[in-house]
matplotlib code that plots the C-alpha trace (Angstrom):
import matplotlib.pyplot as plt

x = [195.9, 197.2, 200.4, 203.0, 201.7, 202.2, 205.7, 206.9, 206.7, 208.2, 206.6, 209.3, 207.7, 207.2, 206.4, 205.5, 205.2, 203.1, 203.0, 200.6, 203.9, 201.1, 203.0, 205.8, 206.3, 204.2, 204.7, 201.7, 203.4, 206.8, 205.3, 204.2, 207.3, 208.8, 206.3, 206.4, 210.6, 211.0, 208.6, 210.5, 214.0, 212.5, 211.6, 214.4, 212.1, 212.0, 210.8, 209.9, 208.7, 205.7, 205.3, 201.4, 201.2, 198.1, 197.1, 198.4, 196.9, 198.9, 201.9, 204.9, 208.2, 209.3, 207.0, 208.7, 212.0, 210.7, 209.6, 212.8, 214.8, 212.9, 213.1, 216.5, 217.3, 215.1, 217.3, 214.7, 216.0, 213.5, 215.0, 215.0, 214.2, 210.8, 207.7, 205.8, 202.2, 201.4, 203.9, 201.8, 198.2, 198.7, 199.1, 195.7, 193.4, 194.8, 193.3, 189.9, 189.9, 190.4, 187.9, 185.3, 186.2, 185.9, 182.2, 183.3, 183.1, 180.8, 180.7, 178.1, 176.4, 175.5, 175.2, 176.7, 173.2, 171.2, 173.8, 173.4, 169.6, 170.2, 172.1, 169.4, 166.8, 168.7, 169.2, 165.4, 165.0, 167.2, 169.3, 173.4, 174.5, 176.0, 175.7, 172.6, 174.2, 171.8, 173.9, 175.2, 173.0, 172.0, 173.0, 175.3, 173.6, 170.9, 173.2, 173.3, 176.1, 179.1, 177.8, 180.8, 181.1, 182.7, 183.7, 182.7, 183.7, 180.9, 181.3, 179.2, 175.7, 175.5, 177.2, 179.7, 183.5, 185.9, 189.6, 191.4, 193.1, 196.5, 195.9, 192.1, 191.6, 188.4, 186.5, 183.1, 181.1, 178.5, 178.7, 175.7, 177.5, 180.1, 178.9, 179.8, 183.0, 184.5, 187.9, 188.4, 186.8, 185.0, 188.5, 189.6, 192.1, 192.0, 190.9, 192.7, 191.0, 192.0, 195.6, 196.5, 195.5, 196.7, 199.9, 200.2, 199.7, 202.3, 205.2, 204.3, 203.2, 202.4, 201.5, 199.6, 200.7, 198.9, 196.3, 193.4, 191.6, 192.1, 190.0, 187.1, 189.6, 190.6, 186.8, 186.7, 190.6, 189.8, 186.7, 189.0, 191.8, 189.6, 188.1, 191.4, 192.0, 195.0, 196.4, 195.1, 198.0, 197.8, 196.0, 197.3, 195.5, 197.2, 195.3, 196.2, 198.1, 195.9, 197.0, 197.7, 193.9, 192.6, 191.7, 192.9, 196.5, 196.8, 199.8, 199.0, 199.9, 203.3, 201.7, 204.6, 206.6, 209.5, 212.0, 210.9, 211.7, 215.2, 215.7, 213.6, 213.6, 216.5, 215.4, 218.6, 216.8, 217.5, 215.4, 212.8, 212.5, 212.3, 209.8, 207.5, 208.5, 206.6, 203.5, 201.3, 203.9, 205.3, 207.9, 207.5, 207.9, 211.1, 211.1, 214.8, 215.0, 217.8, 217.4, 218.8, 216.8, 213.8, 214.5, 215.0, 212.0, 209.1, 206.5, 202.3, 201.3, 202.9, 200.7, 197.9, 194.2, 194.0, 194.7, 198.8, 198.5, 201.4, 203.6, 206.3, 207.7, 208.5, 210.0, 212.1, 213.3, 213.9, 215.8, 217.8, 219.2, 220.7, 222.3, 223.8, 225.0, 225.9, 229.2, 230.7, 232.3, 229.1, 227.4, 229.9, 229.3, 225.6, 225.5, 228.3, 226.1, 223.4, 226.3, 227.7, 224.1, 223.9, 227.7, 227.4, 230.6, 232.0, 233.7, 237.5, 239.4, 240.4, 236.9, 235.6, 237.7, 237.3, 233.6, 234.2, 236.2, 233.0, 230.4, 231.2, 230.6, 227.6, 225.6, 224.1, 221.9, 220.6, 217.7, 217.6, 220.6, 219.7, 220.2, 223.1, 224.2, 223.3, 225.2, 228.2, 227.7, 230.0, 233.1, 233.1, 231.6, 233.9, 234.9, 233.7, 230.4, 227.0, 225.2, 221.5, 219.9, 219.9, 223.8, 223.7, 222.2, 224.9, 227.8, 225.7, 226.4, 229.8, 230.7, 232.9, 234.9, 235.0, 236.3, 238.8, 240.5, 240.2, 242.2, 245.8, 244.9, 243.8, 246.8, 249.6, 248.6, 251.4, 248.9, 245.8, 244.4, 240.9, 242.5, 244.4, 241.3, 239.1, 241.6, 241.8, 238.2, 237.0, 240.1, 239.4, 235.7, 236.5, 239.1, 235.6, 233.4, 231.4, 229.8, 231.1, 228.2, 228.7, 231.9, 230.6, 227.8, 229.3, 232.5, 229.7, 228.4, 232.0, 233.2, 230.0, 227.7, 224.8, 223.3, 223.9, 226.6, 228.9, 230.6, 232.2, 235.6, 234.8, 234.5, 237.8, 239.2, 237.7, 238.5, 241.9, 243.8, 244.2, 240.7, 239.2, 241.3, 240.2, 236.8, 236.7, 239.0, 236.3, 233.5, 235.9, 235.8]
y = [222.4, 219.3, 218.8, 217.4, 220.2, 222.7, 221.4, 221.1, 224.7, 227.8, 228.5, 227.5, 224.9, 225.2, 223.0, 223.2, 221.4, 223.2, 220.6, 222.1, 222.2, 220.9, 217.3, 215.2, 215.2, 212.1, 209.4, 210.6, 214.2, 213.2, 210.6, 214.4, 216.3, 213.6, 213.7, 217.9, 217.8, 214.9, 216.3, 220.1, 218.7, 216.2, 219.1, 221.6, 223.8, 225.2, 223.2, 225.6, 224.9, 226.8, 226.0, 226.5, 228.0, 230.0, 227.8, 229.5, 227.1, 224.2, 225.3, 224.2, 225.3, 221.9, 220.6, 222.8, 221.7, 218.2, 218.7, 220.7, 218.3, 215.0, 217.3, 217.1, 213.5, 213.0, 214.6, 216.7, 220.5, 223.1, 226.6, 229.6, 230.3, 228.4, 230.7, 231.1, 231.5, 233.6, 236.1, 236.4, 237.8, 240.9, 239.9, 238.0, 240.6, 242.5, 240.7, 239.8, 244.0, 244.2, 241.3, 243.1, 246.6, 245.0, 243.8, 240.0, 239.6, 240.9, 241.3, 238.3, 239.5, 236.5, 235.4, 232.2, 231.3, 232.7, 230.4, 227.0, 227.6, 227.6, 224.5, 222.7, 223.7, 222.1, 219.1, 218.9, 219.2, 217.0, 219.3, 220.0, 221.8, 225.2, 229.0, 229.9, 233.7, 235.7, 238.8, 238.1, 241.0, 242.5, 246.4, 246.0, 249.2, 246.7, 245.0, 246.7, 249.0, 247.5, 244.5, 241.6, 240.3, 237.7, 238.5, 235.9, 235.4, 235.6, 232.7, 231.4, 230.1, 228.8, 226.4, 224.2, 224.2, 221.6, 220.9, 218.8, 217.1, 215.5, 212.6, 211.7, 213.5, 215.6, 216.6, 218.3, 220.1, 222.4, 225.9, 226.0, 223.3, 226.1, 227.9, 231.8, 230.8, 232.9, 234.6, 236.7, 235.7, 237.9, 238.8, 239.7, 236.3, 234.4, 231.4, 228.3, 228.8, 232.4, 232.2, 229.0, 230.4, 233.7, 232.0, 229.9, 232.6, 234.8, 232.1, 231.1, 228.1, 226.2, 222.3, 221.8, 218.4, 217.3, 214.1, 213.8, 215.1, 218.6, 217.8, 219.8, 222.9, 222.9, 224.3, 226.9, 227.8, 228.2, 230.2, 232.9, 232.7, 233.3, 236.3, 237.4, 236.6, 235.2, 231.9, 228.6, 226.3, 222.5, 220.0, 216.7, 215.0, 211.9, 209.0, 208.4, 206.0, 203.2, 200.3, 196.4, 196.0, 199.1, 201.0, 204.6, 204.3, 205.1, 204.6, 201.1, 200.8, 202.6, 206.4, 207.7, 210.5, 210.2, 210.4, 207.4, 205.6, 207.1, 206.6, 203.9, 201.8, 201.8, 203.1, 205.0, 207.6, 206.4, 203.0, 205.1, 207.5, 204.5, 203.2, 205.9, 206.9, 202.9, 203.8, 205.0, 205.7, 203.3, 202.3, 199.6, 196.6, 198.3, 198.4, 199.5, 202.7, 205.3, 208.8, 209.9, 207.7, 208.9, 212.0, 211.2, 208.9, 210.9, 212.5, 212.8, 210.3, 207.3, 208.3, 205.4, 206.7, 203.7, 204.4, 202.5, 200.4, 200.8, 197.3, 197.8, 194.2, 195.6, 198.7, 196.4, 194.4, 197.1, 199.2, 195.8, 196.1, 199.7, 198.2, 195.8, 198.8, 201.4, 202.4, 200.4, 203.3, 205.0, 202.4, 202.1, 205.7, 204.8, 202.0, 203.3, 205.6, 202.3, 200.0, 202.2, 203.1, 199.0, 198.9, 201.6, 203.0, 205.1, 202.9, 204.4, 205.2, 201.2, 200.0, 202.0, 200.5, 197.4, 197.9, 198.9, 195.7, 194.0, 195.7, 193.2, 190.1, 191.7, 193.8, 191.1, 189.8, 193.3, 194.9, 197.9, 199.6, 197.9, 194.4, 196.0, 197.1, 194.0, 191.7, 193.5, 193.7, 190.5, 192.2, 194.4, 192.4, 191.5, 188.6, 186.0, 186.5, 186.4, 183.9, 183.7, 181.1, 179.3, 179.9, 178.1, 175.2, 174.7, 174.6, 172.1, 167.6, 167.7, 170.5, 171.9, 168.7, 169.5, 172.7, 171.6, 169.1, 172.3, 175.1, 173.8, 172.8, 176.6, 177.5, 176.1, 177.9, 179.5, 181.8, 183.2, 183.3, 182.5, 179.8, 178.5, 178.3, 176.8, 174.0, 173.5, 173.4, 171.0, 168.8, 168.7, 168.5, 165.3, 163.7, 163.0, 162.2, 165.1, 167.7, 170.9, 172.9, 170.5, 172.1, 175.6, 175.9, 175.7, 177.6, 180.0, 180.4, 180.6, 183.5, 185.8, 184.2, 184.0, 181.2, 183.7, 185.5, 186.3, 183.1, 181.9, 182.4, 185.6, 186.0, 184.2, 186.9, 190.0, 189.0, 187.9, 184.9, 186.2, 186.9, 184.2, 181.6, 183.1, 183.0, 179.2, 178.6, 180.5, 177.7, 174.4, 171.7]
z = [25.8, 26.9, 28.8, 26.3, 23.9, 26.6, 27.9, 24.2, 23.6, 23.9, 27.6, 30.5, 32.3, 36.5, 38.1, 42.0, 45.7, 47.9, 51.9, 54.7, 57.7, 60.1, 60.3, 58.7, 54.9, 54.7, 51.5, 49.5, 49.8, 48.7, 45.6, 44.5, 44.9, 43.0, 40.5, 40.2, 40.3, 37.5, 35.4, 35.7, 35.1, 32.0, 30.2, 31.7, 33.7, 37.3, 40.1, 43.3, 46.8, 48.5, 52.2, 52.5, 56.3, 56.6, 59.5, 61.9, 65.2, 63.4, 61.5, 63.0, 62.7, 63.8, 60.7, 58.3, 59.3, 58.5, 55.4, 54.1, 55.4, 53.7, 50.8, 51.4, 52.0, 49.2, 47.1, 45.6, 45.3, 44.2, 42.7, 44.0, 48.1, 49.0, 49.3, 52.6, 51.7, 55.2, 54.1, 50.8, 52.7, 51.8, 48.0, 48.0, 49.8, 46.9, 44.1, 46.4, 46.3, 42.6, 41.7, 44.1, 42.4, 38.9, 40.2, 39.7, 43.3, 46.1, 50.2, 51.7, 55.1, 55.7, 58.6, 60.6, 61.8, 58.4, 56.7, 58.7, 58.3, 54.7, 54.6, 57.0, 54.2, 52.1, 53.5, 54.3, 50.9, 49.1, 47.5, 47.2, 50.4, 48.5, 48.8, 47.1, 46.7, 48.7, 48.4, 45.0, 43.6, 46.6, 47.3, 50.3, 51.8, 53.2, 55.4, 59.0, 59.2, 60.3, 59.9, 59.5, 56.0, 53.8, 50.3, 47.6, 44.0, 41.8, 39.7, 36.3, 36.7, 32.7, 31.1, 32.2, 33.2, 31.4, 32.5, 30.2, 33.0, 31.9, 34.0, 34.5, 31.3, 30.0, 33.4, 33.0, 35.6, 35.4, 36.5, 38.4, 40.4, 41.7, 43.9, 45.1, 47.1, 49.8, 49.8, 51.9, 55.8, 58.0, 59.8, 56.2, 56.1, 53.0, 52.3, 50.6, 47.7, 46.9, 48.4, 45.8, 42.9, 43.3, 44.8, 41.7, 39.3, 40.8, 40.7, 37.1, 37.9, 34.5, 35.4, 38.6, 39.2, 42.9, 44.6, 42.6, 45.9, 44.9, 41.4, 43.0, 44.0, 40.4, 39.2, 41.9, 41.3, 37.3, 37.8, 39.9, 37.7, 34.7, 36.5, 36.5, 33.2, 33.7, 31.9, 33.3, 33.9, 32.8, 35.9, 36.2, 39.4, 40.2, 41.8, 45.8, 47.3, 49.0, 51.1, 50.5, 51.4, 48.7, 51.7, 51.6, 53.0, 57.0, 59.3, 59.8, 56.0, 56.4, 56.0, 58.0, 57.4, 55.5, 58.3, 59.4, 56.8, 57.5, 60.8, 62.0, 58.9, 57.7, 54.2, 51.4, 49.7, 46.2, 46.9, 48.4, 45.2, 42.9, 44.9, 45.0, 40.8, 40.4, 42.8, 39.8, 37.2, 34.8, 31.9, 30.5, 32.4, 34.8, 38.0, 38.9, 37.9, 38.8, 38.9, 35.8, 33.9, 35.9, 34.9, 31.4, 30.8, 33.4, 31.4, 32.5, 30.2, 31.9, 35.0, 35.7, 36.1, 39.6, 42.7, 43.5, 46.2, 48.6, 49.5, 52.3, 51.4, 47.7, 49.3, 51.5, 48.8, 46.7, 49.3, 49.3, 45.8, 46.5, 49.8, 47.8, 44.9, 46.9, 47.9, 50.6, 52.4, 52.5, 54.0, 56.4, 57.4, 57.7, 59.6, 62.1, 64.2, 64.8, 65.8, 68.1, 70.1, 70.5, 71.3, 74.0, 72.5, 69.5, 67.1, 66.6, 63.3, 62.8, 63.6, 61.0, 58.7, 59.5, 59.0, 55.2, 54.5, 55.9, 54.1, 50.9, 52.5, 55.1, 53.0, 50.5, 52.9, 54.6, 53.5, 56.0, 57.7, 60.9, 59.2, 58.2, 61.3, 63.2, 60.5, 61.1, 64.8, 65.7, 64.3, 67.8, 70.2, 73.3, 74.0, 75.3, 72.9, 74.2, 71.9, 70.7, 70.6, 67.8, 68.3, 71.5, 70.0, 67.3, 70.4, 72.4, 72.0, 70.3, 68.7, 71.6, 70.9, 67.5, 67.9, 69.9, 67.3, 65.0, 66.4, 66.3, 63.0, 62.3, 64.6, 62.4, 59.3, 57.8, 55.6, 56.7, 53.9, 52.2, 50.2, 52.9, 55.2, 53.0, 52.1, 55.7, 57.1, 53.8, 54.6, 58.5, 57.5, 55.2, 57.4, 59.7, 56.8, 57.8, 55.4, 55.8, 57.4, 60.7, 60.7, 59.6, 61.4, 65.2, 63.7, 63.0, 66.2, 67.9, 65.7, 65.9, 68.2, 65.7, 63.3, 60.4, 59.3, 56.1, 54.8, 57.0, 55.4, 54.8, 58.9, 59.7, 57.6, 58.8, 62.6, 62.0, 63.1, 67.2, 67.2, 65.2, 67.2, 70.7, 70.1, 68.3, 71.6, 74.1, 72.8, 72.5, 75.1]

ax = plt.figure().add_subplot(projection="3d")
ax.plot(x, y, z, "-o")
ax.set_aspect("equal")
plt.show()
């Protein structure tokens, strides 16, 4: 049954994220949380969170903080309380008990030597490395008593296996090809395999939306479902993200965890979401997408077979376009904290407000809350400025005389005002027979000590006349 068929009916889709907390919710992992919470809320259905923490020497609670909280950020809420898959042992030796009472599943006294013998043979021989079920029909009274066992699912050895995948489509693999997997370990702890299906089964989980490296896990998952006779759910296995170079993406590529693109980057969430909605899905020939469109468009078949290949310039661009929509006071509130760290200082009630009249004039030019930090950085420096470089440059030869000329001329304004400053500069500019960036460009440098800044007008009237005239002032000669 395919997934639009399966969705369109009467049965409630769930959907479901299920992150190992042993690291960061990396960008692969949050393109498929996206993927599994659009698809729930296009078709009105449940989206839940299982936190997958049977390994125990790794799990973090520090790494399940993370994840929540890019969850979070993301703006990605599942229903109901997340599940802990540790908590849930007891529920899988359970069913590895009843699929061993049924007889579709049987203790392997194998041992760790007998087994890497088996696998040497194999390899001697040319053949797939895979159980060759030794104790599938043996009578467990020949084992040595109390001998440590495993217990294995005893899968189908005819015919063949096919998942109608709603991504890579019809998928075909023999049976003899699956071999006798364990679930429960010689401690009586069990395994991946076991825990996910049973896991998935018992949150009625109907769409199995996940990296197209779990394809495999799908044909050992199925062959213990269907030993349970329970209903399959609907696989869609969505190509991974590689890098520029169609490598398999690394750090080096921007594999980082979604905090970082937070906190060091400088990233809003919704730029981030529409980035990683266009890595491997599409509609048409958009590219800026928000979220309630995403939500009402996102459906499997719009999912690519390729692997996306991940761009950090796009993102930055991208993330760019929602500076420049979002909400000036926000942004504000977002960029305060950085400021402040390079400032050494909190900014006070009337800083803050002076940073939202800013954010107009600064934020088309940023393309990360750092830009947009730094850009509005030179309405609290102390005078006398600092200047960079290329600021220093524009003050040297005769621009301090030129500066000079120009402040009683600012100075005798009766308006401060952007008409009344423009008039004035363009007409001061002219009166020299110079262009106006000879005049703008060390009347740049002055007011924020930096090549680049906001119009210029734009900066005379966010610093005021008493500030604007004591920092041209500071740099005249």
């Amino acid at each position: 049954m395919g997934a639009t068929e399966k969705a369109d009916g009467n049965e409630r889709v769930v959907t479901r994220f299920a992150p190992s907390p042993t690291g960061f919710l990396h960008i692969g992992g949050a393109r498929t949380a996206l993927f599994n919470w659009l698809f729930a809320r296009h078709h009105g259905g449940e989206f839940k969170l299982r936190i997958e923490d049977t390994d125990r020497a790794r799990s973090t609670d520090e790494a399940i903080e993370k994840i929540l909280d890019g969850m979070r950020w993301l703006g990605l809420d599942w229903d109901g309380e997340e599940v802990y898959q540790f908590a849930r042992a007891d529920r899988h030796v359970e069913v590895a008990n009843a699929l061993l009472d049924q007889g579709k599943a049987y203790r392997c006294y194998a041992t760790p030597d007998e087994l890497a013998e088996m696998r040497e043979q194999q390899r001697a021989a040319k053949q797939p490395i895979r159980y060759d079920g030794r104790w599938r029909d043996r009578d467990p009274a020949e084992a040595p008593e109390g001998a440590p066992f495993v217990i294995r699912l005893k899968t189908e050895t005819d015919g063949e296996t096919v998942i109608e995948d709603a991504v890579q489509g019809r998928v075909v693999v023999r049976n003899e090809e699956i071999d006798d997997f364990v679930m429960l370990r010689g401690d009586g702890t069990p395994t991946y395999m076991l825990a996910v299906a049973v896991d998935d089964h018992d949150m009625g989980v109907t769409h199995v939306i996940r990296g197209d490296d779990h394809l495999n896990n799908a044909f050992r998952q199925r062959a213990l479902i269907d030993a349970m006779g329970w209903p399959q759910p609907v696989y869609a296995h969505v190509p991974l993200i590689h890098g520029p170079d169609g490598a398999k993406l690394s750090k080096r590529h921007g594999a980082l965890g979604v905090e970082a693109y937070r906190d060091e980057m400088g990233m809003l969430p919704e730029a981030v979401i529409n980035y990683l909605l266009r890595l491997g899905w599409g509609h048409g020939d958009d590219e800026i997408i928000s979220r309630d469109q995403a939500v009402e468009w996102f459906d499997l078949d719009g999912v690519g077979k390729s692997a996306a290949r991940f761009d950090l310039k796009k993102l930055e661009n991208l993330n760019g376009h929602y500076i420049r929509e979002a909400d000036n006071g926000r942004l504000a509130d977002l960029a305060a904290p950085l400021i402040a760290a390079d400032l050494g200082r909190e900014l006070t009630e009337e800083d803050r407000k002076l940073l939202q009249r800013g954010m107009e004039s600064i934020k088309p030019r940023a393309k990360s809350l750092g830009e947009l930090a730094e850009g509005a950085g030179f309405l609290f420096r102390t005078r006398p400025l600092n200047l960079d470089e290329k600021a220093a440059k524009l003050l040297q030869d005769g621009a301090p005389a030129l500066l000079a000329h120009l402040v009683p001329l600012l100075e005798g304004l009766p308006d401060w005002t952007e008409e009344a400053l423009d008039t004035a500069v363009r007409e001061f500019a002219d009166a020299r027979d110079l262009k106006l960036g000879k005049v703008a460009q060390p009347l740049r440098a002055a007011l924020t000590g930096r090549a680049t800044s906001p119009g210029i007008f734009d900066v005379l009237l966010l610093l005021g006349r008493e500030e604007s005239l004591a920092r041209i002032a500071d740099q005249a000669g």
